[in-house]
N, CA, C and O of each residue as an XYZ file, in Angstrom:
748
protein
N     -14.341    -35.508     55.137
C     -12.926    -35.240     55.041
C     -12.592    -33.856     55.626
O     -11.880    -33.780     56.627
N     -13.105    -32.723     55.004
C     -13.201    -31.746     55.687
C     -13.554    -31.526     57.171
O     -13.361    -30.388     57.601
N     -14.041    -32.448     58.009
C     -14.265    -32.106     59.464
C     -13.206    -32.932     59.969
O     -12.800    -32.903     61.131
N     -12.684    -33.821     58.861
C     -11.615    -34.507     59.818
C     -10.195    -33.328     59.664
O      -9.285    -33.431     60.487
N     -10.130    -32.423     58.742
C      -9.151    -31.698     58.699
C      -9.208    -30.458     59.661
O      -8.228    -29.907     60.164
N     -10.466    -30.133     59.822
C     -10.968    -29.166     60.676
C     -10.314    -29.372     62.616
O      -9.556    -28.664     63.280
N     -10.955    -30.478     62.904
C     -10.778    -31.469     64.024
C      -8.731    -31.147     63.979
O      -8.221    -30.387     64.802
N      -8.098    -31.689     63.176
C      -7.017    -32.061     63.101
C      -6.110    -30.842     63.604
O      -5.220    -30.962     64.445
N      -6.579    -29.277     62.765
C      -6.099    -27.969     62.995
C      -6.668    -27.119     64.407
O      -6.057    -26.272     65.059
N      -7.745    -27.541     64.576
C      -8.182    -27.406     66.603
C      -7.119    -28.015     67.495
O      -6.765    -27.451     68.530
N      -6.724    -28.911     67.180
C      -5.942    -29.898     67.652
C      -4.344    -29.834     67.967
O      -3.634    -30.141     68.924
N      -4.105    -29.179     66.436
C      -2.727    -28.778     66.719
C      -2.754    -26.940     67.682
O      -1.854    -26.553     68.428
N      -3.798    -26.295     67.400
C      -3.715    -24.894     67.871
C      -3.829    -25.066     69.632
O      -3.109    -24.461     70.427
N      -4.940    -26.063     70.002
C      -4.844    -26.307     71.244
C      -3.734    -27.002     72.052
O      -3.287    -26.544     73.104
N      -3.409    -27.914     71.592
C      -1.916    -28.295     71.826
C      -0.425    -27.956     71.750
O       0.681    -28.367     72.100
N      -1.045    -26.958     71.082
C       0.711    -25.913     70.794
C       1.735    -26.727     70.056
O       2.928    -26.469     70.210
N       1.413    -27.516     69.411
C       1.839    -28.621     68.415
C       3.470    -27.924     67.751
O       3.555    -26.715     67.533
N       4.585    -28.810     67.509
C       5.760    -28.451     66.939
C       5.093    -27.709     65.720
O       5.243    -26.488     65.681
N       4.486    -28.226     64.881
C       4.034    -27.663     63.364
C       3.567    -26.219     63.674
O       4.085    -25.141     63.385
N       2.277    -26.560     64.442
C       1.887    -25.190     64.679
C       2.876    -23.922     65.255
O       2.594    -22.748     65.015
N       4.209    -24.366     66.138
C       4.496    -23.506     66.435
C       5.771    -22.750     65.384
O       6.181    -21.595     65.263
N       6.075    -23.901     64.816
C       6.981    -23.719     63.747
C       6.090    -22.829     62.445
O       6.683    -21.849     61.994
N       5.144    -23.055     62.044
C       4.376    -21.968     61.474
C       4.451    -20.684     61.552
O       4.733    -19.910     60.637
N       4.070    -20.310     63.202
C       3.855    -19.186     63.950
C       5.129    -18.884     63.877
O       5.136    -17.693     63.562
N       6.172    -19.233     63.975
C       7.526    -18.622     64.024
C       8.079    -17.930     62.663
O       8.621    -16.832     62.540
N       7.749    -18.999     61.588
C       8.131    -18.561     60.424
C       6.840    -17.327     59.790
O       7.186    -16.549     58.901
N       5.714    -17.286     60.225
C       4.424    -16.096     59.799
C       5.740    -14.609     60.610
O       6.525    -13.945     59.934
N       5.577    -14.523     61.923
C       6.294    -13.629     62.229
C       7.296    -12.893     61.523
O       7.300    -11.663     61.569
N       8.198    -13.580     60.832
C       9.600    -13.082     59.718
C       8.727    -12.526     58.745
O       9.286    -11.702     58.021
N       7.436    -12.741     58.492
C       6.965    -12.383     56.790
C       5.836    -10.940     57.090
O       4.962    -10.961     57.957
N       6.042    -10.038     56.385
C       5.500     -8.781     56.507
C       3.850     -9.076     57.207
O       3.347    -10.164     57.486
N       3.405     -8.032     57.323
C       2.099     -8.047     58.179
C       0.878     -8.113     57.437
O      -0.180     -8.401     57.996
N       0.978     -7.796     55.873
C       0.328     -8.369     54.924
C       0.853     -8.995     53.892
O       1.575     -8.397     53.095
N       0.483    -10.597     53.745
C       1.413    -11.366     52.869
C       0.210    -11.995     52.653
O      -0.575    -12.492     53.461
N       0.150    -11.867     50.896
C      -0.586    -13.484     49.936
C       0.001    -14.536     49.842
O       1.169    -14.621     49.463
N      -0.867    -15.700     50.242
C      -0.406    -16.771     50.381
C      -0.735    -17.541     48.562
O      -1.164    -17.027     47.529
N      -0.428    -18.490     48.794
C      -0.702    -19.296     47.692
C      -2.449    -20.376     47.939
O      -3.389    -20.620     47.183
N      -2.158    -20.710     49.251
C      -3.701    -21.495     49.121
C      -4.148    -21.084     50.978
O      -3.302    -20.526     51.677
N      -5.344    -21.404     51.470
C      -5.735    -21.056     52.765
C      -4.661    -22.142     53.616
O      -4.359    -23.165     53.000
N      -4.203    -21.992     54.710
C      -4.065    -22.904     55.354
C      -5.138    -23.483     56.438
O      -4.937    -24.183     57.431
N      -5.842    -23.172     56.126
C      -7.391    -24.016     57.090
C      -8.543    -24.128     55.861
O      -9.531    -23.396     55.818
N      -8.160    -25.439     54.622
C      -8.738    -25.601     53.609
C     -10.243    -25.628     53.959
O     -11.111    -25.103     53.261
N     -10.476    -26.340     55.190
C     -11.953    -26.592     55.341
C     -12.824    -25.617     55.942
O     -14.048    -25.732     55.883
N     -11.986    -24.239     56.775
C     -12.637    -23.301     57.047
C     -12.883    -22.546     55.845
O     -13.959    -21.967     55.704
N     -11.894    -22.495     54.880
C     -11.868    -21.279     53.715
C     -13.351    -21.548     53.070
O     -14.264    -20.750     52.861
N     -13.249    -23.200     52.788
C     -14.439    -23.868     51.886
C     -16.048    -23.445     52.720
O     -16.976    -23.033     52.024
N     -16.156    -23.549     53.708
C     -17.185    -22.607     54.716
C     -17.327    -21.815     54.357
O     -18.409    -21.738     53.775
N     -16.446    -20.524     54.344
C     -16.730    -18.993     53.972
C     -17.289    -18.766     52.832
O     -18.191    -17.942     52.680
N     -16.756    -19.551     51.834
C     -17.416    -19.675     50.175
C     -15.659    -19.336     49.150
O     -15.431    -18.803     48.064
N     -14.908    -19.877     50.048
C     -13.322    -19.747     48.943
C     -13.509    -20.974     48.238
O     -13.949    -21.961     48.828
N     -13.181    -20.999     46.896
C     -13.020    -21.722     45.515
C     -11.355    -21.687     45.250
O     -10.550    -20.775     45.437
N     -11.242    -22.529     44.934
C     -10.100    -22.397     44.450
C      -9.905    -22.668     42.541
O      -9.664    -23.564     41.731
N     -10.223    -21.121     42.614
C     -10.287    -20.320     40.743
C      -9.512    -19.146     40.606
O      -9.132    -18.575     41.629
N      -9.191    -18.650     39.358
C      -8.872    -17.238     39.460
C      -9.506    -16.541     39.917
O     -10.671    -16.940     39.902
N      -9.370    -15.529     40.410
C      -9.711    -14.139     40.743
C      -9.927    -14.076     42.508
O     -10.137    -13.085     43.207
N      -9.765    -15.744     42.973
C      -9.999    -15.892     44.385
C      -8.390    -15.344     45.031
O      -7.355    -15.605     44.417
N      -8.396    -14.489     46.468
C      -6.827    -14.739     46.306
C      -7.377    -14.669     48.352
O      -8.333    -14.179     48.953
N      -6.172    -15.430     48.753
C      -6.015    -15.407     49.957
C      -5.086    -15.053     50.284
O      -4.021    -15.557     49.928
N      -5.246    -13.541     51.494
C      -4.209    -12.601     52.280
C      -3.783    -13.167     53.871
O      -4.739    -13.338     54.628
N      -2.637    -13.412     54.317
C      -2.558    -13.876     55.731
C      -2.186    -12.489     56.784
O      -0.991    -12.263     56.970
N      -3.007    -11.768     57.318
C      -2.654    -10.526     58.027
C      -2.367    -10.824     59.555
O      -2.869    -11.729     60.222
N      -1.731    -10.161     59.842
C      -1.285    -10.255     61.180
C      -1.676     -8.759     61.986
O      -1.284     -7.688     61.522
N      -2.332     -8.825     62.994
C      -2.363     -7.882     63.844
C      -2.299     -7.606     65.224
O      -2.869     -8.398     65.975
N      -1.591     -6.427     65.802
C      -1.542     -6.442     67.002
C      -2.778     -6.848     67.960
O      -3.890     -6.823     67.434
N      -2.709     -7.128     68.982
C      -3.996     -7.240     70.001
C      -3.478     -6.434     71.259
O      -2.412     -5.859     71.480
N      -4.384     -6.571     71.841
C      -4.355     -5.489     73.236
C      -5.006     -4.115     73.032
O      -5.049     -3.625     71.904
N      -5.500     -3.498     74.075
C      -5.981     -1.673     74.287
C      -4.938     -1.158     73.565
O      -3.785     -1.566     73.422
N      -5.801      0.284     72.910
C      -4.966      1.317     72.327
C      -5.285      2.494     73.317
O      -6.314      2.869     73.880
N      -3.760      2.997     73.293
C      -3.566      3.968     74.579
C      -4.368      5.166     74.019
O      -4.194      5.146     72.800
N      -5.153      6.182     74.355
C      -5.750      7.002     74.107
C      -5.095      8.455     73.812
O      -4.210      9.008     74.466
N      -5.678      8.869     72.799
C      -5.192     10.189     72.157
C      -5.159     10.998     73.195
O      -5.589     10.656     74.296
N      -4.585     12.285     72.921
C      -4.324     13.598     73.794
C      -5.522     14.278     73.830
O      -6.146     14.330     72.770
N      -6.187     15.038     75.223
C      -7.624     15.003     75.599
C      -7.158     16.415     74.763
O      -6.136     17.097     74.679
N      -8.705     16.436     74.128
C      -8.566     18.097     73.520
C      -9.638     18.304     74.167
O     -10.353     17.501     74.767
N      -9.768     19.830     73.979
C     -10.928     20.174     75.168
C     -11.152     20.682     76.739
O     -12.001     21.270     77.408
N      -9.818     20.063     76.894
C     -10.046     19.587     78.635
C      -9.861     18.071     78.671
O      -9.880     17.133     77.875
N      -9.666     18.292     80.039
C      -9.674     16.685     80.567
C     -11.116     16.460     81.103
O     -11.630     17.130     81.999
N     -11.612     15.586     80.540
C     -13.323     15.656     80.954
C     -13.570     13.957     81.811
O     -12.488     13.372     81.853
N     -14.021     13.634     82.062
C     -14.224     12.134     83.312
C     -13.817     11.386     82.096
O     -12.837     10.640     82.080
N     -14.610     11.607     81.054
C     -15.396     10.718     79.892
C     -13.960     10.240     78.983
O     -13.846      9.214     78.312
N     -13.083     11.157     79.161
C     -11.782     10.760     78.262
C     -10.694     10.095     79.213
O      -9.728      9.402     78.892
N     -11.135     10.515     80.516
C      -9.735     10.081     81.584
C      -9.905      8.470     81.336
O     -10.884      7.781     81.047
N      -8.388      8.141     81.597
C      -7.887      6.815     81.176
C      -7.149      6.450     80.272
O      -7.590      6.709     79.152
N      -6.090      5.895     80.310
C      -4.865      6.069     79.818
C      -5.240      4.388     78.857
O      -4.190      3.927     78.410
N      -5.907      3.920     78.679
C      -6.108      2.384     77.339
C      -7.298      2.809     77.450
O      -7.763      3.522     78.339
N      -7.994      2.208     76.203
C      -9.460      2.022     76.065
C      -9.177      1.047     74.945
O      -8.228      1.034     74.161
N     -10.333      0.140     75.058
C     -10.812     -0.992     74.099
C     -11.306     -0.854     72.607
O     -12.522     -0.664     72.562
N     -10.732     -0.895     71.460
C     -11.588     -0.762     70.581
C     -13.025     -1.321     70.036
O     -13.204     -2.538     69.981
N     -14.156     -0.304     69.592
C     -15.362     -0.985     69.488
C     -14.879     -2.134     68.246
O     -15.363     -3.249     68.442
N     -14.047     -2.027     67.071
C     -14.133     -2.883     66.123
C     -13.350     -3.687     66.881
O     -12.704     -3.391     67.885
N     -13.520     -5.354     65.992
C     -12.832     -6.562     66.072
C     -11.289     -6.526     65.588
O     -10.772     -5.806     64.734
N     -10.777     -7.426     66.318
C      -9.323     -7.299     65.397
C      -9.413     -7.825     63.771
O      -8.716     -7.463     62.823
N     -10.688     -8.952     63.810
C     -10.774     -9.495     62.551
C     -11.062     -8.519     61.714
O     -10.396     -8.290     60.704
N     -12.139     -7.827     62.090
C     -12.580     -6.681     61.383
C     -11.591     -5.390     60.485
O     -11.716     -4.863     59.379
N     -10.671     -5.255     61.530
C      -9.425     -4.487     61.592
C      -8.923     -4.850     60.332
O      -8.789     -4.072     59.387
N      -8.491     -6.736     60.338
C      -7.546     -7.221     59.433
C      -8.257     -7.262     58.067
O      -7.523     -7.451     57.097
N      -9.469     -7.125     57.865
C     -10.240     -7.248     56.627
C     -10.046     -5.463     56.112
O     -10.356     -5.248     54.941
N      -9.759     -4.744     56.602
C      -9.936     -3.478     56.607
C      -8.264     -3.238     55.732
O      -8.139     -2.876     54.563
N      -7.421     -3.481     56.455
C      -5.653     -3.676     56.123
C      -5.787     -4.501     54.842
O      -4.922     -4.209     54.017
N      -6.485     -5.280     54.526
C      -6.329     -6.286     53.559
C      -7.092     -5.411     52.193
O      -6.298     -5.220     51.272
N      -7.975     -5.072     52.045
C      -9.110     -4.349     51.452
C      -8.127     -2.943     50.798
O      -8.004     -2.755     49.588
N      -7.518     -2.087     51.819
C      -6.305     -1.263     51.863
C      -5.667     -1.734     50.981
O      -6.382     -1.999     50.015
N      -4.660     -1.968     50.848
C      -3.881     -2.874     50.051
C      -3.978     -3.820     49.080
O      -2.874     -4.211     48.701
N      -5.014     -4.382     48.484
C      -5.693     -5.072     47.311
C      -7.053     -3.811     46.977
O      -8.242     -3.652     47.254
N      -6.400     -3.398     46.524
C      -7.821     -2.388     46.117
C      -8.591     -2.829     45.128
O      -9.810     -2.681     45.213
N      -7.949     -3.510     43.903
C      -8.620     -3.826     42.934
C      -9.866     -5.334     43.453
O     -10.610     -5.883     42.640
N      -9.761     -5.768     45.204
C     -10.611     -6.420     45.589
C     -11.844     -5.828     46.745
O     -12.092     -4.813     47.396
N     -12.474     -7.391     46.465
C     -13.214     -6.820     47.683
C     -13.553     -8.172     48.816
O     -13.674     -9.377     48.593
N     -13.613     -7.626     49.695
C     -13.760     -8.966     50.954
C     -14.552     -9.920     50.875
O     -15.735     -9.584     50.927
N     -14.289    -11.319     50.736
C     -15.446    -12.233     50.665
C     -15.534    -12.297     52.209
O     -16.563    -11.817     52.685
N     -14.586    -12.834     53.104
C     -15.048    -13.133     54.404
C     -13.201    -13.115     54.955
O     -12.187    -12.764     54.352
N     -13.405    -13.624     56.243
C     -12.353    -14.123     57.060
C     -12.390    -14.924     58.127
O     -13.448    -15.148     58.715
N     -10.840    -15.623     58.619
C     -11.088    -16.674     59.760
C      -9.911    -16.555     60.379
O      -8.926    -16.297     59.688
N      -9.789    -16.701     61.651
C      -8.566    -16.966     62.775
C      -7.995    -18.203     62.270
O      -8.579    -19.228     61.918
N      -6.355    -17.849     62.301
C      -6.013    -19.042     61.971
C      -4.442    -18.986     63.119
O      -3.582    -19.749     62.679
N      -4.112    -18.431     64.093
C      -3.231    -18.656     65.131
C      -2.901    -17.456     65.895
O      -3.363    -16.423     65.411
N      -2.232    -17.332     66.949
C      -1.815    -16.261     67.347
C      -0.588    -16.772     68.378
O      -0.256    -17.865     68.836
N      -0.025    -15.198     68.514
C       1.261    -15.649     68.892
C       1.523    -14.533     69.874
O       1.564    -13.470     69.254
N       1.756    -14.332     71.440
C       1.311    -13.220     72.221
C       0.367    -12.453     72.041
O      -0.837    -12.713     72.045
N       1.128    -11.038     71.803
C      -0.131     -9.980     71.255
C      -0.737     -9.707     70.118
O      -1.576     -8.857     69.822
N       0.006    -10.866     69.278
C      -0.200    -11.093     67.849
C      -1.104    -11.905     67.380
O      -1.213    -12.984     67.962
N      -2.052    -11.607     66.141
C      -2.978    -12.406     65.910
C      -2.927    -12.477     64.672
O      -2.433    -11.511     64.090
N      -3.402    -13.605     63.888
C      -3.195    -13.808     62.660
C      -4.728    -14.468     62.069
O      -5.407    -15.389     62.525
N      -4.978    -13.442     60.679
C      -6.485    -14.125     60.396
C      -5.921    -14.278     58.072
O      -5.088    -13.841     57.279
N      -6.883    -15.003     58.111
C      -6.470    -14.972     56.418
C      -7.842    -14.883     56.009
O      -8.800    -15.500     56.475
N      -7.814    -13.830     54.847
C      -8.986    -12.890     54.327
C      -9.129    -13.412     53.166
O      -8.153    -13.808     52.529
N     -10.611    -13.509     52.624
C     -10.890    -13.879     51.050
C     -10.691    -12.771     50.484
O     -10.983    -11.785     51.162
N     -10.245    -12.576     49.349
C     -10.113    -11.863     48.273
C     -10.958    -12.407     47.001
O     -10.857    -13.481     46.407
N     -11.947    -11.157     46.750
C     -12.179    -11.821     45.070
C     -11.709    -10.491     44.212
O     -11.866     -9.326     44.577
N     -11.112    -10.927     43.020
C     -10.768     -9.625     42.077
C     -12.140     -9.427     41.272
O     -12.883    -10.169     40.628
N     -12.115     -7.890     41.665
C     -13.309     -7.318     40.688
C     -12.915     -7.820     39.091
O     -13.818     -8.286     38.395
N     -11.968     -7.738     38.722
C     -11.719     -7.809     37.248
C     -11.266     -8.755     36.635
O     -10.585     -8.648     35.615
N     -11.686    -10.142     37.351
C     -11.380    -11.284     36.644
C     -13.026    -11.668     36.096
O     -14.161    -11.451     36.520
N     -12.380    -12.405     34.835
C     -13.883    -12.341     34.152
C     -14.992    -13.781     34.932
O     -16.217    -13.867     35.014
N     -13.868    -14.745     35.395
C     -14.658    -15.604     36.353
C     -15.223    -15.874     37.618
O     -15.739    -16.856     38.153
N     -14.836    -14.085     38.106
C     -15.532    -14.134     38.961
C     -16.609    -13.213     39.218
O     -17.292    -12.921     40.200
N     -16.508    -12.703     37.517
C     -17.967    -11.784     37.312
C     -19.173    -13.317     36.849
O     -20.342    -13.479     37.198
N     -18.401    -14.101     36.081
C     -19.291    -15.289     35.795
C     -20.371    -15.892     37.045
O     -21.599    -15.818     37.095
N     -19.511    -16.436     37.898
C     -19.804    -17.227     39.290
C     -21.175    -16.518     39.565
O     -21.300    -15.349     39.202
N     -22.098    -17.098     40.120
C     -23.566    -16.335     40.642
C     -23.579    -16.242     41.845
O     -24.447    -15.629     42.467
N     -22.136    -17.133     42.604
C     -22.416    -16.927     44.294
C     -21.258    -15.352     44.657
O     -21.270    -14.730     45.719
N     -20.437    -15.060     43.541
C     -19.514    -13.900     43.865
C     -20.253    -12.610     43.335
O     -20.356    -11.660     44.110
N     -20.742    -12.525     42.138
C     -21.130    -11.732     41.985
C     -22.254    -10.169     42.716
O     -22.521     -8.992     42.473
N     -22.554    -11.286     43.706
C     -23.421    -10.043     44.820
C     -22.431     -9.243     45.380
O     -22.447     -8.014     45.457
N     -21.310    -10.237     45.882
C     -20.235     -9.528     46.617
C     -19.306     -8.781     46.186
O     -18.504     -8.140     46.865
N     -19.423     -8.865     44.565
C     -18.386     -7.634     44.190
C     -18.952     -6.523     43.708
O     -18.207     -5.543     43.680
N     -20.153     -6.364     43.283
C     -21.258     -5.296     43.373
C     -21.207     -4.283     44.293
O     -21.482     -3.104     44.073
N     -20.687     -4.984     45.797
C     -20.866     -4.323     46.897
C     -19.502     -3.603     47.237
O     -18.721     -4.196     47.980
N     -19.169     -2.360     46.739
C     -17.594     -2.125     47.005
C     -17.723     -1.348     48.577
O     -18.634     -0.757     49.156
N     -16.355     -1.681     48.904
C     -16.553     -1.246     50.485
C     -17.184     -1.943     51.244
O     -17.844     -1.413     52.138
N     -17.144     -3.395     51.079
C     -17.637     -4.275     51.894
C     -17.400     -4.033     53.931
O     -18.038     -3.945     54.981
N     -15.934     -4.028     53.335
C     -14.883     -4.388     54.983
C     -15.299     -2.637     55.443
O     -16.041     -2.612     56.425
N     -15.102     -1.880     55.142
C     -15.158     -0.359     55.682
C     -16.329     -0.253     55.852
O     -16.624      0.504     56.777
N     -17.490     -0.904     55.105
C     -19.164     -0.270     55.605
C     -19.871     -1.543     56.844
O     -20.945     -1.646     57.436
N     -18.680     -2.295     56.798
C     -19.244     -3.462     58.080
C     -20.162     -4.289     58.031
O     -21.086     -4.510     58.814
N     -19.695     -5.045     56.451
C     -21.062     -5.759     55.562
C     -20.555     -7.161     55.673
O     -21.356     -8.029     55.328
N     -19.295     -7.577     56.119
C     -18.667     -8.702     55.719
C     -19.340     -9.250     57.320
O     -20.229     -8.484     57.693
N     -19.106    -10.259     58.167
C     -19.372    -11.137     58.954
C     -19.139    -10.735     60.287
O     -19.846    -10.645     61.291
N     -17.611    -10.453     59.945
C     -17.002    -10.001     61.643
C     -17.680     -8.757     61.630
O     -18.418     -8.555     62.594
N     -17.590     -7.734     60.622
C     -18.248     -6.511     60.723
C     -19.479     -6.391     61.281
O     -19.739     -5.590     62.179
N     -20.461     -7.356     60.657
C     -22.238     -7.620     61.216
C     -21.924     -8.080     63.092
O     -22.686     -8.152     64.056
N     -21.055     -8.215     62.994
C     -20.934     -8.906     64.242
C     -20.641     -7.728     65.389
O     -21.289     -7.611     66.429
N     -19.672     -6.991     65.032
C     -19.177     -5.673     65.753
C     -20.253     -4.623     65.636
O     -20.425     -3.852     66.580
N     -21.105     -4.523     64.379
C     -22.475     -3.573     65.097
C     -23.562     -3.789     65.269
O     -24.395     -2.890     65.152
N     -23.995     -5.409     65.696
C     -24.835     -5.777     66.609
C     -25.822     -6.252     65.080
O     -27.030     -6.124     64.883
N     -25.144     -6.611     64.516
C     -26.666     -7.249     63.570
C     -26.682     -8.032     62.972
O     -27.304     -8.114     61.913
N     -25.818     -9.068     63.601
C     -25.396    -10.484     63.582
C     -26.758    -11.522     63.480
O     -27.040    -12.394     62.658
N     -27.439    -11.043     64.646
C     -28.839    -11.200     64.815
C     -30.109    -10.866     64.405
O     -30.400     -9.675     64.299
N     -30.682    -11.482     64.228
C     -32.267    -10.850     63.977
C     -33.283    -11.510     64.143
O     -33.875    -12.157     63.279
N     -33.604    -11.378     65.445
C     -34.265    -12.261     66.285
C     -35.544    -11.113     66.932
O     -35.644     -9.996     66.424
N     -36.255    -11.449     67.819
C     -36.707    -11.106     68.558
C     -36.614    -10.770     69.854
O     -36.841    -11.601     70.733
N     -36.260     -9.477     70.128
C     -35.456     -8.787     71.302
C     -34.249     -8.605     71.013
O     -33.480     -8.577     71.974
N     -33.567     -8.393     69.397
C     -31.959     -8.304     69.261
C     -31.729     -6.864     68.864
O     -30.682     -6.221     68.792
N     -33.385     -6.419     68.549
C     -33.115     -4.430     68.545
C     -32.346     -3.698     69.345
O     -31.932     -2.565     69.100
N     -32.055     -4.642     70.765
C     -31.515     -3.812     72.059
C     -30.241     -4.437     71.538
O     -29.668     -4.006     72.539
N     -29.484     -4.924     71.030
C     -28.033     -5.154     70.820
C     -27.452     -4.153     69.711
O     -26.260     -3.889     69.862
N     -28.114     -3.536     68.590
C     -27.409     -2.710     67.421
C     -27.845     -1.613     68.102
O     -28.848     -1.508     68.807
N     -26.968     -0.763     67.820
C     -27.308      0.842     68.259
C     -27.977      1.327     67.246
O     -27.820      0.630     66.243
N     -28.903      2.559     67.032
C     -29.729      3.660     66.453
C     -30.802      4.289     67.136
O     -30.753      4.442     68.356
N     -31.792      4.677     66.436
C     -32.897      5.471     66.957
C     -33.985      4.444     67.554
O     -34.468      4.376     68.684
N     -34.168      3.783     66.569
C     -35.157      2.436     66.855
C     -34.850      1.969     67.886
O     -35.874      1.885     68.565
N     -33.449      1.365     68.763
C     -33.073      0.475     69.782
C     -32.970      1.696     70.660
O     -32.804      1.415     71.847
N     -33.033      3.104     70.347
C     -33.057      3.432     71.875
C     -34.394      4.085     72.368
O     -34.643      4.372     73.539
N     -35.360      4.309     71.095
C     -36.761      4.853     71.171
C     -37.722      3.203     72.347
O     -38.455      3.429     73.310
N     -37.448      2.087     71.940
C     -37.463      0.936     72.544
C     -37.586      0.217     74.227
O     -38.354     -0.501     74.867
N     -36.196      1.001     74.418
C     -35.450      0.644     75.736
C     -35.852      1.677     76.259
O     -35.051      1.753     77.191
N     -36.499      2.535     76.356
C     -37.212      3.747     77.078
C     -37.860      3.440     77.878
O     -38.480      4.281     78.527
């Protein structure tokens, strides 16, 4: 059931579907961090490890996309700063788990997923678990994750592992994370 719902929401995003776009129109009017009542991509949420119990809460964030124009060179103008955009190393997902985390303090990040975008706009919806609900100190699959405060800021959640290369752990994936080890290596 779930892959047929999965299938169904590819479907409308690739097709630019009335629903889907009528969605996207009405997300736009609603602030840039808004709790929803349930995921709208039930079968991705159920992937990540969302329950639907207390203390679970799902955030729908919206964030810009595109280069951020670069600060004012201090120093001098040196080669290394010239250029008027540069790319950020974090993800936008990453970004939106970060805004979300901000603003629910009393949580902490289970995970996140893309769920549309609209020009330069992108939209992802973030797990929330509350530290201080007593059922989700119960649960044995949440409990690691709320132990861990500062999930989204120390780059522990998924997209984060992903943005500093340690997504992987393979053989030959030392040369993808930066430190001492991956560059003592590549020598």
């Amino acid at each position: 059931m779930y892959n047929q719902m999965q299938k169904t929401i590819e479907s409308q995003y690739q097709e630019r579907s009335p629903e889907y776009k009528s969605r996207i129109i009405k997300w736009n009017s609603e602030p840039s961090i808004n709790r929803v009542d349930k995921p709208s991509n039930i079968a991705r949420a159920r992937k990540l490890g969302y329950k639907a119990k207390e203390g679970v809460i799902v955030v729908r964030v919206m964030v810009k996309g595109g280069m951020r124009k670069r600060k004012h060179a201090a120093g001098g103008r040196k080669p290394s700063k010239s250029g008027r955009y540069f790319t950020q190393e974090k993800s936008l997902q990453s970004i939106a788990e970060e805004r979300a985390a901000r603003k629910f303090i009393n949580c902490e990040v289970l995970n996140s997923y893309f769920v549309g975008d609209a020009g330069s706009k992108k939209f992802f919806e973030i797990i929330l678990l509350n530290r201080d609900s007593s059922q989700i100190r119960a649960d044995r699959d949440y409990i690691g994750v709320i132990s861990r405060r500062g999930r989204a800021f120390r780059g522990l959640t998924s997209s984060g592992k992903k943005h500093r290369g340690i997504e992987r752990k393979r053989f030959g994936s030392h040369k993808l994370r930066p430190g001492k080890s991956a560059f003592k290596r590549t020598k």
